[in-house]
mmCIF file of the N, C-alpha and C atoms, coordinates in Angstrom:
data_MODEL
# 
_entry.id   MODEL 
# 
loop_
_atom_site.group_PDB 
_atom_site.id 
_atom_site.type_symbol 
_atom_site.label_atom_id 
_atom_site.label_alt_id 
_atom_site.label_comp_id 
_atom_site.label_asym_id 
_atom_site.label_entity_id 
_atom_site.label_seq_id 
_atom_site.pdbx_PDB_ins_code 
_atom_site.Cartn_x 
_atom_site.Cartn_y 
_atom_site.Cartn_z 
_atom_site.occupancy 
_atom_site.B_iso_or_equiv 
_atom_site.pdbx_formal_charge 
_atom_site.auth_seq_id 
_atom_site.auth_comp_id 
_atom_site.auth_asym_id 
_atom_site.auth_atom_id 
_atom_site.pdbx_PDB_model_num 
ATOM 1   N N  . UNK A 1 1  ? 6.088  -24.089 -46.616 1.00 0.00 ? 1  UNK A N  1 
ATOM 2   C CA . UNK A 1 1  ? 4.811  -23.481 -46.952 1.00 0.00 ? 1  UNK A CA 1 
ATOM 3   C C  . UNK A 1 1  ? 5.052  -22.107 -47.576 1.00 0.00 ? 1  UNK A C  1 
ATOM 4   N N  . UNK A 1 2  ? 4.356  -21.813 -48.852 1.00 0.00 ? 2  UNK A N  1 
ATOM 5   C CA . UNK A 1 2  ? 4.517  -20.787 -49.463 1.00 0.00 ? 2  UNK A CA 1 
ATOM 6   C C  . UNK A 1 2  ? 3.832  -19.777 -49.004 1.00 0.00 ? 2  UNK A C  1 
ATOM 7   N N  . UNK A 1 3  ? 3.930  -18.465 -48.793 1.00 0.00 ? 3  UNK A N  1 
ATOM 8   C CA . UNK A 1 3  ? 2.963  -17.400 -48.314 1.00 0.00 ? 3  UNK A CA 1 
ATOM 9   C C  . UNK A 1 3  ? 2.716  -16.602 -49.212 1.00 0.00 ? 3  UNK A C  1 
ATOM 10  N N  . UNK A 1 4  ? 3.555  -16.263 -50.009 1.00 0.00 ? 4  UNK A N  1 
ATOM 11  C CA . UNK A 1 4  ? 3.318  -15.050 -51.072 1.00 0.00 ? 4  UNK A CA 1 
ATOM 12  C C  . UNK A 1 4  ? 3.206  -15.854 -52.846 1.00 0.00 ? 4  UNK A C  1 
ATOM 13  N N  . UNK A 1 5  ? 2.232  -15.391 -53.512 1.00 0.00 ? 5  UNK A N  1 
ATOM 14  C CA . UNK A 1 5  ? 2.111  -15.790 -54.648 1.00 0.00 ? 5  UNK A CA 1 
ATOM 15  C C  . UNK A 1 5  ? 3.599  -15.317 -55.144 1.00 0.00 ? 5  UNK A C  1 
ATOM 16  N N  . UNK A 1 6  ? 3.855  -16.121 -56.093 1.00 0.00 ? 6  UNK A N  1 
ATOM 17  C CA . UNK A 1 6  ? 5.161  -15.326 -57.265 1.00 0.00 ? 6  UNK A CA 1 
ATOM 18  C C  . UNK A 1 6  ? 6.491  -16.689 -56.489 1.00 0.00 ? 6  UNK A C  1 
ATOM 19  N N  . UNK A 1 7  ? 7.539  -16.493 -57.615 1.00 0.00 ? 7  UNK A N  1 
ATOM 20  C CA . UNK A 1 7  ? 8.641  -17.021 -56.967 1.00 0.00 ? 7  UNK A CA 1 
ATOM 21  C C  . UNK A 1 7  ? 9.431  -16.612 -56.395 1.00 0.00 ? 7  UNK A C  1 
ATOM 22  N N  . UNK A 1 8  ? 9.849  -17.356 -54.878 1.00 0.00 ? 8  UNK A N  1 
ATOM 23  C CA . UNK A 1 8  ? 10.543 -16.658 -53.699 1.00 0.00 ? 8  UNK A CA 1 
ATOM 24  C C  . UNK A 1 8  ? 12.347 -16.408 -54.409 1.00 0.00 ? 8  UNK A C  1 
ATOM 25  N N  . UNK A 1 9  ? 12.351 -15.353 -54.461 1.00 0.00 ? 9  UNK A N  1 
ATOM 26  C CA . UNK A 1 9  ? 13.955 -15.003 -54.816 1.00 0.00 ? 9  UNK A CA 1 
ATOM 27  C C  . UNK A 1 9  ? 14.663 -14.476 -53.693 1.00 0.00 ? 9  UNK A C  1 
ATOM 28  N N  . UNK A 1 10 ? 14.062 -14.422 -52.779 1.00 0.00 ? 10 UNK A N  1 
ATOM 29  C CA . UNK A 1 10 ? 15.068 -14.102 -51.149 1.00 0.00 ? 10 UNK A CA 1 
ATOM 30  C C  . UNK A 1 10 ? 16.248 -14.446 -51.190 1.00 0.00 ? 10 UNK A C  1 
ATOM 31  N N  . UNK A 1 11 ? 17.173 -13.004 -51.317 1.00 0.00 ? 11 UNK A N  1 
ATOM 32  C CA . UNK A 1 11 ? 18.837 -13.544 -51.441 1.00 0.00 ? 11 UNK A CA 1 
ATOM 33  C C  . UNK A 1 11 ? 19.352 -14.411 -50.296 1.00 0.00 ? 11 UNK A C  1 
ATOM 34  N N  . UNK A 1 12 ? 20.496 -15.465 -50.168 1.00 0.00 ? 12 UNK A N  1 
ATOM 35  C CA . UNK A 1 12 ? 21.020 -15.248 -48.737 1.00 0.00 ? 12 UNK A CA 1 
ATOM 36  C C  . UNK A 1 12 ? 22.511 -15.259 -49.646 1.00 0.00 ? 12 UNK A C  1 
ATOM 37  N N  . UNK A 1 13 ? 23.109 -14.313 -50.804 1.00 0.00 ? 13 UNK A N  1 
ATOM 38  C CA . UNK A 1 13 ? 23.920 -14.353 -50.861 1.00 0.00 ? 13 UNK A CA 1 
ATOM 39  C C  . UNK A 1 13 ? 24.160 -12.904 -51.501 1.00 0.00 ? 13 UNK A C  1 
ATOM 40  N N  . UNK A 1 14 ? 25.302 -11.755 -50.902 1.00 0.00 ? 14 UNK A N  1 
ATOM 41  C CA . UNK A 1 14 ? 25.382 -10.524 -51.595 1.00 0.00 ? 14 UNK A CA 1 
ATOM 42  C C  . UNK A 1 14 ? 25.083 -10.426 -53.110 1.00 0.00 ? 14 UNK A C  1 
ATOM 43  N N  . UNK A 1 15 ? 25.550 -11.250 -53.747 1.00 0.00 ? 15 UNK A N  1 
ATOM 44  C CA . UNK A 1 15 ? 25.607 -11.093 -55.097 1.00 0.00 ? 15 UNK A CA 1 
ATOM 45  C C  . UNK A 1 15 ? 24.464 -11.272 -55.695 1.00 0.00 ? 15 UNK A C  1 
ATOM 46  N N  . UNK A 1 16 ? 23.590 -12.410 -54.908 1.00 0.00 ? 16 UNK A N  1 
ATOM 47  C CA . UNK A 1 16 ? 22.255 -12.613 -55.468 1.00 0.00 ? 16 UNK A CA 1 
ATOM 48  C C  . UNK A 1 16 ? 21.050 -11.117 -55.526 1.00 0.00 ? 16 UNK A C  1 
ATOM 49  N N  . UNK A 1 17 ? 21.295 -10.554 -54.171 1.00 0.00 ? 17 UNK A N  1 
ATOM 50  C CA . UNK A 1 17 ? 20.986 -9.700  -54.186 1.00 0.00 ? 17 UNK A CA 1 
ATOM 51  C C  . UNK A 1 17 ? 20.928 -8.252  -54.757 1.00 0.00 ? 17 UNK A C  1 
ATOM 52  N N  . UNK A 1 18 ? 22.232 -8.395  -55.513 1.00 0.00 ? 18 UNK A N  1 
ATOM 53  C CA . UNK A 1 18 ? 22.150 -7.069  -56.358 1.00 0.00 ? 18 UNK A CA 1 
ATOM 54  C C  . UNK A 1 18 ? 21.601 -6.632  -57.834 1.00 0.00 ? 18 UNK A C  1 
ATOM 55  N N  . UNK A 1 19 ? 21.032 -7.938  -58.240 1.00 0.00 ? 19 UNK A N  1 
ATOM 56  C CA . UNK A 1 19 ? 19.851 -7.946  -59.445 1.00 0.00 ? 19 UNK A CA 1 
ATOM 57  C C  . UNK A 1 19 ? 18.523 -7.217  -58.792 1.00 0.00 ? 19 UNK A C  1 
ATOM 58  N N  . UNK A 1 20 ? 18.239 -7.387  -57.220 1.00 0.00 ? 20 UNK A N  1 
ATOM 59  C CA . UNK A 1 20 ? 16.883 -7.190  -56.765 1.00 0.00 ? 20 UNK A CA 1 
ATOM 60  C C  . UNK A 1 20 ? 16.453 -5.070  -57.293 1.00 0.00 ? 20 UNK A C  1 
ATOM 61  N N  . UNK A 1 21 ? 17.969 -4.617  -56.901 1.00 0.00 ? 21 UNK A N  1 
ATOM 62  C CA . UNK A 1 21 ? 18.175 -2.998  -56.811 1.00 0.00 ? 21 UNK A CA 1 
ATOM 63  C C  . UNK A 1 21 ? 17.186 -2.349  -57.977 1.00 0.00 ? 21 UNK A C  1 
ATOM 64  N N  . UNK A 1 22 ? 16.879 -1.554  -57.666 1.00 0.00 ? 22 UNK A N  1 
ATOM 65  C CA . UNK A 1 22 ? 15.823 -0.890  -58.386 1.00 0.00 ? 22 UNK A CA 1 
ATOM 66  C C  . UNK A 1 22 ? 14.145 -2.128  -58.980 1.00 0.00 ? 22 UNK A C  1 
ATOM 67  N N  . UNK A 1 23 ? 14.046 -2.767  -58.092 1.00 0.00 ? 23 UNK A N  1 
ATOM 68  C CA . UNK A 1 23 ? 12.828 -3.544  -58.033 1.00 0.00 ? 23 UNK A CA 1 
ATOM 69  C C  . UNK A 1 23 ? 11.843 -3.571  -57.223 1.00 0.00 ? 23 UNK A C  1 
ATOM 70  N N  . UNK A 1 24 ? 10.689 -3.475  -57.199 1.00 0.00 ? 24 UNK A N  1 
ATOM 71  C CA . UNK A 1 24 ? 9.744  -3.039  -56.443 1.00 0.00 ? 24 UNK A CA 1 
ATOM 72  C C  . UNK A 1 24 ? 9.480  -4.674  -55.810 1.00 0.00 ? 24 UNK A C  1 
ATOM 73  N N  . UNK A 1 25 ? 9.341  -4.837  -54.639 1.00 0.00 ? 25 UNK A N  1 
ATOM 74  C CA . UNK A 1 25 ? 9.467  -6.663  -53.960 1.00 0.00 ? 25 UNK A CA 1 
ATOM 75  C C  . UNK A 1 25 ? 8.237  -6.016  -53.044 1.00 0.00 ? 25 UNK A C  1 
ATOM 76  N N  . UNK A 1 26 ? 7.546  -7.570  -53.117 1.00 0.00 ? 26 UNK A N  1 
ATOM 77  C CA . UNK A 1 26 ? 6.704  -7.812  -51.777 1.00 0.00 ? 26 UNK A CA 1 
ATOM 78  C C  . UNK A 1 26 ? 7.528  -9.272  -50.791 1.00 0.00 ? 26 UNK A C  1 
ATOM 79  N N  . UNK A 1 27 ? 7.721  -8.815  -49.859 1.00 0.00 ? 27 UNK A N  1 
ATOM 80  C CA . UNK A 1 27 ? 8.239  -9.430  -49.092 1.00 0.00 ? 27 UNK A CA 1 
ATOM 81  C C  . UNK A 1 27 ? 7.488  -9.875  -47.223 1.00 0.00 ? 27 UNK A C  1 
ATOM 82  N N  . UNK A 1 28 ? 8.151  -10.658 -46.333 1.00 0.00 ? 28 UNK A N  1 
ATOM 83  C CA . UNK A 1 28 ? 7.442  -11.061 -45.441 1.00 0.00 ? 28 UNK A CA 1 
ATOM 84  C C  . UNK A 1 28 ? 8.717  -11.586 -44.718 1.00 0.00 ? 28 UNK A C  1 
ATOM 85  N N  . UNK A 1 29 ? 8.380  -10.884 -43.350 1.00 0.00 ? 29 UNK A N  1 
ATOM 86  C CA . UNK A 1 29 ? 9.934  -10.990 -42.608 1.00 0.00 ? 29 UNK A CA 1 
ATOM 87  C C  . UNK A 1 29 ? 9.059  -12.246 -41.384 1.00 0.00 ? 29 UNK A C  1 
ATOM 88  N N  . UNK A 1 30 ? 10.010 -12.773 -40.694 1.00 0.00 ? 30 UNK A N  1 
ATOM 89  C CA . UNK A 1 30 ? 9.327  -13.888 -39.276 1.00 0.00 ? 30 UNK A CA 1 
ATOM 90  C C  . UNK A 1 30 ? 8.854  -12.615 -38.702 1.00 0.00 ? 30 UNK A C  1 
ATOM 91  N N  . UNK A 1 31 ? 9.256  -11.600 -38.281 1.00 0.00 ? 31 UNK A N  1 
ATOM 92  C CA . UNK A 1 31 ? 8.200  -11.174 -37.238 1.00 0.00 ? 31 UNK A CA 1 
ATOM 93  C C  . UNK A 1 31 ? 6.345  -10.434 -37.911 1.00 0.00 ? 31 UNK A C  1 
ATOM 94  N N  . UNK A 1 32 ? 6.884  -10.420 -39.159 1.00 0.00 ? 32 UNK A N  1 
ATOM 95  C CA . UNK A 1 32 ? 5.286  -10.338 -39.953 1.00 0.00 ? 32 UNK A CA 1 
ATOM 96  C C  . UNK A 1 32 ? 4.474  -11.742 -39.914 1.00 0.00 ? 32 UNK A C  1 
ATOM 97  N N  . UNK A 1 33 ? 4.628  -12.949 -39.260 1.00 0.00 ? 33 UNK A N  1 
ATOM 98  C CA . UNK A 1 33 ? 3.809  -13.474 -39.559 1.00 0.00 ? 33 UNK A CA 1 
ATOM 99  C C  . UNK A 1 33 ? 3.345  -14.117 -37.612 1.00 0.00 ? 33 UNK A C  1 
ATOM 100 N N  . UNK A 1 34 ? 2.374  -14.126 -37.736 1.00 0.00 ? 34 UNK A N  1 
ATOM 101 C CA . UNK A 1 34 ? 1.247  -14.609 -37.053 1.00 0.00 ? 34 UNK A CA 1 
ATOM 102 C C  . UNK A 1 34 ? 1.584  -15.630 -36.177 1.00 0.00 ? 34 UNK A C  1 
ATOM 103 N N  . UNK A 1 35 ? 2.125  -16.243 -34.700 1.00 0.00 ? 35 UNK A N  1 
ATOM 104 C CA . UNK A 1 35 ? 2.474  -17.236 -34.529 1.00 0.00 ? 35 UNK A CA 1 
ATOM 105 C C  . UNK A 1 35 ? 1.841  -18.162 -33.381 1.00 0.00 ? 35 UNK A C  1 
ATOM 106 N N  . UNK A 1 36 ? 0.283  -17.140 -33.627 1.00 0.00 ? 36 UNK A N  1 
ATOM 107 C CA . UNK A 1 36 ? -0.767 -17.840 -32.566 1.00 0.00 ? 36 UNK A CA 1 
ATOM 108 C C  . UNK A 1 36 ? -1.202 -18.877 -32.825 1.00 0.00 ? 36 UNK A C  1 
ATOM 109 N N  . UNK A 1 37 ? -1.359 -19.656 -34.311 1.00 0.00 ? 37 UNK A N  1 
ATOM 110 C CA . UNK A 1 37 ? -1.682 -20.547 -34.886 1.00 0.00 ? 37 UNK A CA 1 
ATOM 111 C C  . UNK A 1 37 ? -2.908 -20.120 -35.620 1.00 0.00 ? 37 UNK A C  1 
ATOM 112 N N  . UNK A 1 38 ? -3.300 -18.718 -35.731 1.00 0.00 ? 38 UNK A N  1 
ATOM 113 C CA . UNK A 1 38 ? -4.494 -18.788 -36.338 1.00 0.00 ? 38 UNK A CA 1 
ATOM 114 C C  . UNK A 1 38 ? -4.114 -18.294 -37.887 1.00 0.00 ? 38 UNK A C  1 
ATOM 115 N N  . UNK A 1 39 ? -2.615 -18.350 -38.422 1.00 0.00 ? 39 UNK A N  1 
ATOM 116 C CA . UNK A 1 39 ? -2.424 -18.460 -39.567 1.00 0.00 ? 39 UNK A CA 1 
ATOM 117 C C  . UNK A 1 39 ? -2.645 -17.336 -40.034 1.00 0.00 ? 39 UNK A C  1 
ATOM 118 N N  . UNK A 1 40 ? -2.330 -15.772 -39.745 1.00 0.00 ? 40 UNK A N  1 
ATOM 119 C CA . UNK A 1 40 ? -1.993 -14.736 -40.374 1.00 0.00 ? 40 UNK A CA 1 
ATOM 120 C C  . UNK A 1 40 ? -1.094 -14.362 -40.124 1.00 0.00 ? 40 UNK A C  1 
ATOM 121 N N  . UNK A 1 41 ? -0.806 -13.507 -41.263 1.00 0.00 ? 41 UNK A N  1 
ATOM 122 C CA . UNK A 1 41 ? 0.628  -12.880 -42.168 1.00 0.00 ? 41 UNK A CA 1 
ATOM 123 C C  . UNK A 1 41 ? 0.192  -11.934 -42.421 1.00 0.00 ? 41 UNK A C  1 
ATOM 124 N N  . UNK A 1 42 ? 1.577  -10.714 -42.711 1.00 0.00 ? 42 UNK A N  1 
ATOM 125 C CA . UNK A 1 42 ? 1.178  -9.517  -43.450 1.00 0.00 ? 42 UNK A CA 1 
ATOM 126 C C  . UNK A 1 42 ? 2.181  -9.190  -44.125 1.00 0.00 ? 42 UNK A C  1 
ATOM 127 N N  . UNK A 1 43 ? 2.558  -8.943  -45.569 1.00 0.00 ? 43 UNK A N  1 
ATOM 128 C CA . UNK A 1 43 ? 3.194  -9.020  -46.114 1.00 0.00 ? 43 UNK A CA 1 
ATOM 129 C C  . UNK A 1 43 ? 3.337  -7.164  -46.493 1.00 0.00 ? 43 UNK A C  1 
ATOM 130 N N  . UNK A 1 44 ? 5.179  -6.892  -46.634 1.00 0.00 ? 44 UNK A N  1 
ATOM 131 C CA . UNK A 1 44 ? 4.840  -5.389  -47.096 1.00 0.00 ? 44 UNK A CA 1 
ATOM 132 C C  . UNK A 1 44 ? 5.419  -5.337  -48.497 1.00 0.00 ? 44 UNK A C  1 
ATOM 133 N N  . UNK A 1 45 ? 5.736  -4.150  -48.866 1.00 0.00 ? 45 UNK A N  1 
ATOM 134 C CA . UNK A 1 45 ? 5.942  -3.906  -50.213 1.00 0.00 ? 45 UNK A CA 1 
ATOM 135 C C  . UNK A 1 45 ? 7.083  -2.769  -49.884 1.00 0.00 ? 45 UNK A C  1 
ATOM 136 N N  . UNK A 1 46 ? 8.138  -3.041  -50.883 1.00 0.00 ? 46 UNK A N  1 
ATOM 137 C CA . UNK A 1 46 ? 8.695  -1.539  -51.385 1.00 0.00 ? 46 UNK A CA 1 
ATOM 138 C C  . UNK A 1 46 ? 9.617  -1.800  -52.427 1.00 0.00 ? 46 UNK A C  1 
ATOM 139 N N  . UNK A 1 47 ? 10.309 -0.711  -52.713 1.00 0.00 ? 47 UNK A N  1 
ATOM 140 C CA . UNK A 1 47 ? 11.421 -0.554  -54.101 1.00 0.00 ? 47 UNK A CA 1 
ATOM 141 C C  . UNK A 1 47 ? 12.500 -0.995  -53.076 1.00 0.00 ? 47 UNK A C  1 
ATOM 142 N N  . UNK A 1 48 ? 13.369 -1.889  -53.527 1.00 0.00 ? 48 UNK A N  1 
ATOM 143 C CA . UNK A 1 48 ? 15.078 -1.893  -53.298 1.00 0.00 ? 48 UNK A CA 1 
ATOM 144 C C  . UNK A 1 48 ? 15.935 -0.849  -53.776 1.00 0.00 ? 48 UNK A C  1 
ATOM 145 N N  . UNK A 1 49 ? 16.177 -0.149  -53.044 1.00 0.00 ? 49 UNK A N  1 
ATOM 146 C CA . UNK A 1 49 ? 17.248 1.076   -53.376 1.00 0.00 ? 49 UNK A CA 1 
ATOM 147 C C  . UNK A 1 49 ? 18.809 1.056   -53.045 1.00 0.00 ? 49 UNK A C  1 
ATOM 148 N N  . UNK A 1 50 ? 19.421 -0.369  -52.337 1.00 0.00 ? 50 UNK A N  1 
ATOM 149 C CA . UNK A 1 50 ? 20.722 -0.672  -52.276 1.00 0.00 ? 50 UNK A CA 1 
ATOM 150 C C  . UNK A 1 50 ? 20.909 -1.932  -51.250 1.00 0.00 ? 50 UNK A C  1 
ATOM 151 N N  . UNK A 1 51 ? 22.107 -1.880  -51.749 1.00 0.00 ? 51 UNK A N  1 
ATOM 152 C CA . UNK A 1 51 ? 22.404 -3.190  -50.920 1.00 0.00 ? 51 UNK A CA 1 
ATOM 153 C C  . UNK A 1 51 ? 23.661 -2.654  -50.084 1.00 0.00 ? 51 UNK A C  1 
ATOM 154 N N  . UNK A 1 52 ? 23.846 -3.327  -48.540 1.00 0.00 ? 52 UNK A N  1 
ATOM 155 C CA . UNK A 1 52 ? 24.489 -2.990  -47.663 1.00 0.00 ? 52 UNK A CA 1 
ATOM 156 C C  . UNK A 1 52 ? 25.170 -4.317  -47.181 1.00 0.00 ? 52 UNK A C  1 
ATOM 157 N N  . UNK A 1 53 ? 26.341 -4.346  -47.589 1.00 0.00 ? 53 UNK A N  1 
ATOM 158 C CA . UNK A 1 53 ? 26.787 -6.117  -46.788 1.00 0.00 ? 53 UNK A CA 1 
ATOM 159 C C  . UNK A 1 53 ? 25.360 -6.945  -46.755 1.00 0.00 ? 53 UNK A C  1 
ATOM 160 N N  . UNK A 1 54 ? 24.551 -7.500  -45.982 1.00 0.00 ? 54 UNK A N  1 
ATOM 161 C CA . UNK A 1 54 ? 23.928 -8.655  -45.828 1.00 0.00 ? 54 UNK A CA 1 
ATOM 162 C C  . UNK A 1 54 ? 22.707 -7.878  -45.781 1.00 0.00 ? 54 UNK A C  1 
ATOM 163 N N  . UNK A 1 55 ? 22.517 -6.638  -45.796 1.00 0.00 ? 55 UNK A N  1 
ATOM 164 C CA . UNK A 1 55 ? 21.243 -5.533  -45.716 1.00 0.00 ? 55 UNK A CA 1 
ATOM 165 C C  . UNK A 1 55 ? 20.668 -5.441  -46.898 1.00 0.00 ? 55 UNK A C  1 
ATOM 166 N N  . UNK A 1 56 ? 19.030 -5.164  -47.183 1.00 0.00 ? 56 UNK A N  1 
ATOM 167 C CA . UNK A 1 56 ? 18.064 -5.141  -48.193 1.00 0.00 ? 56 UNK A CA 1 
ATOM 168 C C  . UNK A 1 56 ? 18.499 -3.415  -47.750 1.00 0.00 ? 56 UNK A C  1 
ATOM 169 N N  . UNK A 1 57 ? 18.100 -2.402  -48.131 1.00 0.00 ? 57 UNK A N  1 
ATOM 170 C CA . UNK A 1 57 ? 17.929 -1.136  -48.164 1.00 0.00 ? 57 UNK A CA 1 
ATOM 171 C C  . UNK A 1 57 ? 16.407 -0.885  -48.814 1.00 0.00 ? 57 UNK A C  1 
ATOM 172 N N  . UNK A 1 58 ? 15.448 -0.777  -48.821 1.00 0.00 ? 58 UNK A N  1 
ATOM 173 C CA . UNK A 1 58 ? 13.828 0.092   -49.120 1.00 0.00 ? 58 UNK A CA 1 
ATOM 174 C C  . UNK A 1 58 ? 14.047 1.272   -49.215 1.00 0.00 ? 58 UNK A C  1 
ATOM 175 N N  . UNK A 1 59 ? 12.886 1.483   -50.118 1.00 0.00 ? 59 UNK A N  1 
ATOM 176 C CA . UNK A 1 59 ? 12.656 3.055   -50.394 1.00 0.00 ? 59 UNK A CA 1 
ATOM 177 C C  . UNK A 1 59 ? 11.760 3.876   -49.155 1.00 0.00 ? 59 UNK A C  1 
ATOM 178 N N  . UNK A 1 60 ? 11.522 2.552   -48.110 1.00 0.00 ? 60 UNK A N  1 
ATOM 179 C CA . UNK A 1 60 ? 10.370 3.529   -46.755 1.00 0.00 ? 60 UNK A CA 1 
ATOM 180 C C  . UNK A 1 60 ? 10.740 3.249   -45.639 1.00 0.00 ? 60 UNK A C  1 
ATOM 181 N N  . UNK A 1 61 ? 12.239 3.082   -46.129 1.00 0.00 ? 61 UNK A N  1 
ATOM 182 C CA . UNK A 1 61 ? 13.106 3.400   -44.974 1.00 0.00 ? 61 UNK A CA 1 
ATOM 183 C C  . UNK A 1 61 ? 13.516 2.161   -43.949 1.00 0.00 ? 61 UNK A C  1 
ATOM 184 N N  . UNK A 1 62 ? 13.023 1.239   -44.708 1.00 0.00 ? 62 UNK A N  1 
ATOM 185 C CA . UNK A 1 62 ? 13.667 -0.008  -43.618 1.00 0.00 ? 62 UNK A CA 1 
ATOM 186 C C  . UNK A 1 62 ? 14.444 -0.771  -44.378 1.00 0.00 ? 62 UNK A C  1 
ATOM 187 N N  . UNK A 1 63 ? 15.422 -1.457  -43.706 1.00 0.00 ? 63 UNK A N  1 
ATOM 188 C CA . UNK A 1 63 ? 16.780 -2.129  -44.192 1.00 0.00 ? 63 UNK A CA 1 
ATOM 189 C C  . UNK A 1 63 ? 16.066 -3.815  -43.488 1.00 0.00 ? 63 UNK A C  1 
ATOM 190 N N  . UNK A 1 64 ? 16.231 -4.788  -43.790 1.00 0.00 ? 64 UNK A N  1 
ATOM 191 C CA . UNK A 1 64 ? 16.170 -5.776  -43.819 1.00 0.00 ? 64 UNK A CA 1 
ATOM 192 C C  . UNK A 1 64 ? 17.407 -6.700  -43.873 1.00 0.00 ? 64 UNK A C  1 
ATOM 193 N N  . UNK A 1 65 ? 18.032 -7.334  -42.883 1.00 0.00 ? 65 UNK A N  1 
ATOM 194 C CA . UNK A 1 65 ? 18.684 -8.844  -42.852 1.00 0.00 ? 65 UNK A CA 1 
ATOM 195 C C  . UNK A 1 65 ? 18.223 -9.704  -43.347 1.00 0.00 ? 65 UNK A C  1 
ATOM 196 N N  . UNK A 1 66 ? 19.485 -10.374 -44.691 1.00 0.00 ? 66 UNK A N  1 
ATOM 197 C CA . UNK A 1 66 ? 18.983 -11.441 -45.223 1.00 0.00 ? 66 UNK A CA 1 
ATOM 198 C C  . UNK A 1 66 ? 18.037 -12.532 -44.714 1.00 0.00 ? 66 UNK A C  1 
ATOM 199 N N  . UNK A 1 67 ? 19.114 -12.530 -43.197 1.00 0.00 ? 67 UNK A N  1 
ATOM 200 C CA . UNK A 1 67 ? 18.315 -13.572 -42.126 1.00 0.00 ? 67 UNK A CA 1 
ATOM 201 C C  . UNK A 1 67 ? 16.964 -13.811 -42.158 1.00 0.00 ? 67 UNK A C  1 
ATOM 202 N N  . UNK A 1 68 ? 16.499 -12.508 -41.597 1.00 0.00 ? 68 UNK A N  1 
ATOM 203 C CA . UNK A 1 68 ? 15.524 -11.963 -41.619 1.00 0.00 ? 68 UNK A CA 1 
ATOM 204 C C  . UNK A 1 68 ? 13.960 -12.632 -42.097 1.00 0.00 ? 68 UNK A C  1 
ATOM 205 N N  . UNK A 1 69 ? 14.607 -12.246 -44.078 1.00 0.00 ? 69 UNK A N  1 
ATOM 206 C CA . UNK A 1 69 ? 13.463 -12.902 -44.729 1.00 0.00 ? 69 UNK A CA 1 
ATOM 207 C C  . UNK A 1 69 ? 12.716 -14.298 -44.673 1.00 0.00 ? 69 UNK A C  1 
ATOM 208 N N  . UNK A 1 70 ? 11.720 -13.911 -45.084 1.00 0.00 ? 70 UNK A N  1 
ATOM 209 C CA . UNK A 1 70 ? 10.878 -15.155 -45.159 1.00 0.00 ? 70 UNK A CA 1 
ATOM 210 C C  . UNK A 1 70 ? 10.965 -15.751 -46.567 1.00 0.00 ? 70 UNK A C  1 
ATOM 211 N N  . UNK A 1 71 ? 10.199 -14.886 -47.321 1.00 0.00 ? 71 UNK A N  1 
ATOM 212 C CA . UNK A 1 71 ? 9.857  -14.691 -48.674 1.00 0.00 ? 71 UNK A CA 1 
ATOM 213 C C  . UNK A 1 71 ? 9.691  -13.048 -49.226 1.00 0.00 ? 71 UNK A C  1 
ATOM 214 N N  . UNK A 1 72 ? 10.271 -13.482 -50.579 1.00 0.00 ? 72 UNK A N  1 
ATOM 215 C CA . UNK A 1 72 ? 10.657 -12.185 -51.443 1.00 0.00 ? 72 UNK A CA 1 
ATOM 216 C C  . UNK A 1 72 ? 10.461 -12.467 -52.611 1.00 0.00 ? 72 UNK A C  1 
ATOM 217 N N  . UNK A 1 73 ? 8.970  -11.871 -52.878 1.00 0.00 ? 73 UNK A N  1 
ATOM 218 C CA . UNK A 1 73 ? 9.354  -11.619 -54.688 1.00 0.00 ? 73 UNK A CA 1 
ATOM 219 C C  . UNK A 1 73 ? 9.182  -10.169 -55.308 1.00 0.00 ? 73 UNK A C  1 
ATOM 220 N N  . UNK A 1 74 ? 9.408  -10.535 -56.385 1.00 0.00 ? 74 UNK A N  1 
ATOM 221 C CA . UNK A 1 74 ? 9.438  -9.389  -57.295 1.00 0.00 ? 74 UNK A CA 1 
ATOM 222 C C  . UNK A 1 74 ? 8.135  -9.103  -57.814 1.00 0.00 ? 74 UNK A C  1 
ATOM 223 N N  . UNK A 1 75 ? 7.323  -7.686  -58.038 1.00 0.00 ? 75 UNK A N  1 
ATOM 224 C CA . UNK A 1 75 ? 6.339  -7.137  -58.303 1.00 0.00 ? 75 UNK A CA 1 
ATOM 225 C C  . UNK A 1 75 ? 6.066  -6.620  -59.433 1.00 0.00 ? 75 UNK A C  1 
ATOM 226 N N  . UNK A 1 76 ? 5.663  -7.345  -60.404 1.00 0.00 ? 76 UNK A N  1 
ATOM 227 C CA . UNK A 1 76 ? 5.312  -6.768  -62.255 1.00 0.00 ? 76 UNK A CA 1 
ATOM 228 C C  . UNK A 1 76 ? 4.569  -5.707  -62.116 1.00 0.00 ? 76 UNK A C  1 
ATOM 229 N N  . UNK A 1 77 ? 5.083  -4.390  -61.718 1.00 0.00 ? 77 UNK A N  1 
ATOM 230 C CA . UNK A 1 77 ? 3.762  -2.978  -61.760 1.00 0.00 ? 77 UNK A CA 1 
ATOM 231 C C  . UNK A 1 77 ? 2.905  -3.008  -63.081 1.00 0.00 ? 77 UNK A C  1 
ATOM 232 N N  . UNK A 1 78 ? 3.122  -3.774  -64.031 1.00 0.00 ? 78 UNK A N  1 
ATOM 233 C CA . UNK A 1 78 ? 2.100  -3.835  -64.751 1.00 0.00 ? 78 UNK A CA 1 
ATOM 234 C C  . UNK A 1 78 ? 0.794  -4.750  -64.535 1.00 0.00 ? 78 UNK A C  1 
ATOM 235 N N  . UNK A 1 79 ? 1.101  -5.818  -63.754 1.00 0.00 ? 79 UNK A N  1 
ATOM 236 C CA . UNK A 1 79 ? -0.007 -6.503  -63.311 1.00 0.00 ? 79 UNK A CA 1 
ATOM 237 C C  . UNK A 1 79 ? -0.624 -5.933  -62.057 1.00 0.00 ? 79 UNK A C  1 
ATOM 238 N N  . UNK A 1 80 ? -0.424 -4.917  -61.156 1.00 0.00 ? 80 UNK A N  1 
ATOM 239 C CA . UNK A 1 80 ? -0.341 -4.357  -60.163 1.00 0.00 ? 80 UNK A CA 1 
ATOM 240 C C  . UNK A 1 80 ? -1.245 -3.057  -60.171 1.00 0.00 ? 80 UNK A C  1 
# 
């Protein structure tokens, strides 16, 4: 099941991940989503500012495990 409009590019491999760097992503980790059954999610946003072994790095200060993700895409600030 898809949660976020756009196509999911969620690395699970270092290398995949280092195209993401300097890209603004909306993303959605398992503990952002809802697991009462009443089917909400909250999805956040930020810039990728590096990559750390298997770590996302953000510009608001949170690092993310590939594991982690749910879904990850990339954010056209021009449609935005």
């Amino acid at each position: 099941m898809a949660f976020l409009e756009g196509k999911n590019v969620a690395p699970r491999l270092a290398v995949e991940s280092k195209k993401l760097v300097g890209k603004r992503v909306r993303y959605l980790r398992s503990q952002d989503i809802d697991k009462s059954g009443r089917g909400h999610f909250f999805p956040r946003t930020g810039i990728v500012e590096s990559i750390y072994g298997r770590n996302i790095m953000l510009d608001n200060g949170i690092d993310i495990h590939f594991s982690d993700i749910v879904e990850l895409v990339v954010i056209n600030d021009e449609t935005e």
